[in-house]
N, C-alpha and C positions, 0 to 999 in steps of 0.2 A: 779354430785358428783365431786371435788373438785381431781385432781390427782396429788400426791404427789412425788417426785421424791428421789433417793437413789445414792449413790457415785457409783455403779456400774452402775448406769441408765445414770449418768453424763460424765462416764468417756467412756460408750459406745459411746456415745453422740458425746463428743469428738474426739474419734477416728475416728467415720463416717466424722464429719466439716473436720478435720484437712486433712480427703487425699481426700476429696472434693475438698475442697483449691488448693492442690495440682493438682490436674487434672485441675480445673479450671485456675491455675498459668501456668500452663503447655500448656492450648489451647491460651492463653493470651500472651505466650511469642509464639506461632505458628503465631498467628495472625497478632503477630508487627512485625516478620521477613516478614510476605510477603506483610504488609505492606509496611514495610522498600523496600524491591524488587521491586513494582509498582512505589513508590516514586522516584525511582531510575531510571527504564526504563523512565518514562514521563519525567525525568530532560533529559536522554540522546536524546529521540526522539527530545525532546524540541531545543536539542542544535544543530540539523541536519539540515541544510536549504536547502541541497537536494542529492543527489541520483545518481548515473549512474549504470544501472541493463542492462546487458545481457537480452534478448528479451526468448533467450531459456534459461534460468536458471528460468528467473520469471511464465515460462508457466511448469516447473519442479514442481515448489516449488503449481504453483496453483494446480497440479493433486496433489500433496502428501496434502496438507490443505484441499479441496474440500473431495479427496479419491474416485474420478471419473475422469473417460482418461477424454482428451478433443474431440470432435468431428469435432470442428469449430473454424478456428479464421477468422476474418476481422479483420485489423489494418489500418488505414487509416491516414495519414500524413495531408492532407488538404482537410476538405469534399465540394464538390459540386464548389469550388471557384478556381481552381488549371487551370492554363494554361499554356500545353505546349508551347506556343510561345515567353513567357514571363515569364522565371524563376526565377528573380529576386522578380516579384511583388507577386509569385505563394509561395515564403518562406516568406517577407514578412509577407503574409495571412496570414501563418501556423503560424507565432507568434504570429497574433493577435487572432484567431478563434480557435488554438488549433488542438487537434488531437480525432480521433473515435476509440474505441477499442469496438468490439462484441466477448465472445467467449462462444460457447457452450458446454455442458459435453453429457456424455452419458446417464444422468439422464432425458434427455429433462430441465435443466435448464440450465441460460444461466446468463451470465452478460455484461453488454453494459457501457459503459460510450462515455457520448456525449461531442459535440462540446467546447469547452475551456479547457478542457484534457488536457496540452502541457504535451510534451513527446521527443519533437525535438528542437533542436538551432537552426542546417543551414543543408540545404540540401546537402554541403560541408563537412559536418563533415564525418573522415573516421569511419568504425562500424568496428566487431571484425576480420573480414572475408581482412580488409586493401582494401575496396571499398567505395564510398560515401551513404551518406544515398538514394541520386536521382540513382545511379545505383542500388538498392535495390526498385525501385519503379517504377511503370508504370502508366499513367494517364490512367484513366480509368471513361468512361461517357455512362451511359447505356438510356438517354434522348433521343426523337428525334430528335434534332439537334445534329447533328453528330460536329458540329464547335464551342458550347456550353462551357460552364467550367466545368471541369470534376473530377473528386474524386482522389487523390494524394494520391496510395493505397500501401502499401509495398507488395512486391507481390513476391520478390526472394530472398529466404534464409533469412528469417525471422527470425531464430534462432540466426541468426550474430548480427542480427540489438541491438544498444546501446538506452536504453532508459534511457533520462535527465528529471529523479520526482524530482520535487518539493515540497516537503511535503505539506506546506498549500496550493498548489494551488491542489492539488492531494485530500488534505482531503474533499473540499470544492468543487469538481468539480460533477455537475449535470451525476446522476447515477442508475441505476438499478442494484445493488449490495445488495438483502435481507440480506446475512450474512457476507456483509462486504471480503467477499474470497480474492479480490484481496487487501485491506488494509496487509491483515493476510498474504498474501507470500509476499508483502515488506518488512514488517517490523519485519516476521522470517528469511527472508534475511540479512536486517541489521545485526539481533542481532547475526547469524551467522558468518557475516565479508563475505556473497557470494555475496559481490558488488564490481565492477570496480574503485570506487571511491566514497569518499563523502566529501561537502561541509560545512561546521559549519557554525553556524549564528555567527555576530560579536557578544563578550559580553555586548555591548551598547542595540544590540536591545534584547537580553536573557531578559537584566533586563528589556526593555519596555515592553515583554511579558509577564511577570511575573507577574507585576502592572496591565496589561489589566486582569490578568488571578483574 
């Protein structure tokens, strides 16, 4: 049967679309601000070409993201290649090969990132404590040859120590990170302003970025 409709059926009708509309205009204009906001963040990360973070603020910021102590760190300046007798060739390494970070929480998870990591410039650089990054370090070779190359480990006062990110080499650096944790205290860092310093890319290479993007 055929259903017919009446100015009171219509105007009901009405009333329901019209604050539909509304609630839908309303979730639409929520959407496009936080749109607008993501758009915003990835132009500013975009324009960061890197980073100097406190060692103990970034190990801060990982238990409050995480929301588990930490149990463990390793930080290693040059793994396996580092020679005491030869410190010039032992930084060298360290910018070619990078740095080792391991830390674990009290959950039994852990995160590791390996070798091409970089985290350091020169082992001259003073850190927050006004000591070098190599006073902050001990070679360290657990192999049996004792006269071997040995792991360039930060080993004292680790909290002082200055870490130099590099965003793209940091986003792209081989990892065992499932939820990403340490990405996430970087760059609540950043957007905090709890860094030591940061870097801008030129706006030459913003726009080349852009176009790769």
């Amino acid at each position: 049967m055929r259903k017919y409709f009446t100015k009171k059926k219509l105007d009901s009708d009405i009333k329901k679309l019209v604050a539909r509309q509304g609630e839908l205009r309303a979730k639409l204009n929520s959407v496009s601000k936080e749109l607008e906001m993501c758009y915003k963040r990835k132009s500013d990360l975009e324009g960061i070409e890197s980073v100097k973070i406190k060692f103990g603020d970034l190990l801060k910021e990982l238990k409050s993201v995480s929301g588990h102590e930490i149990t463990d760190v390793r930080l290693i300046a040059l793994s396996s290649f580092a020679d005491p007798c030869n410190i010039q060739e032992t930084e060298t390494k360290m910018n070619i090969f990078g740095s080792r970070l391991f830390i674990k929480f009290d959950n039994q998870t852990f995160i590791w990132y390996l070798t091409g990591f970089k985290l350091f410039d020169s082992l001259n650089d003073l850190q927050a404590d006004g000591k070098t990054l190599l006073q902050h370090c001990a070679f360290v070779n657990d192999a049996s040859m004792p006269n071997g190359w040995h792991d360039l480990e930060v080993y004292s006062n680790k909290e002082d120590v200055i870490c130099h990110i590099n965003l793209e080499n940091f986003l792209n650096s081989a990892h065992e990170d499932d939820d990403n944790l340490l990405e996430q205290a970087v760059f609540s860092l950043i957007e905090n302003n709890n860094v030591l310093g940061i870097e801008y890319v030129k706006e030459d290479e913003v726009k080349l970025r852009k176009t790769k993007n």
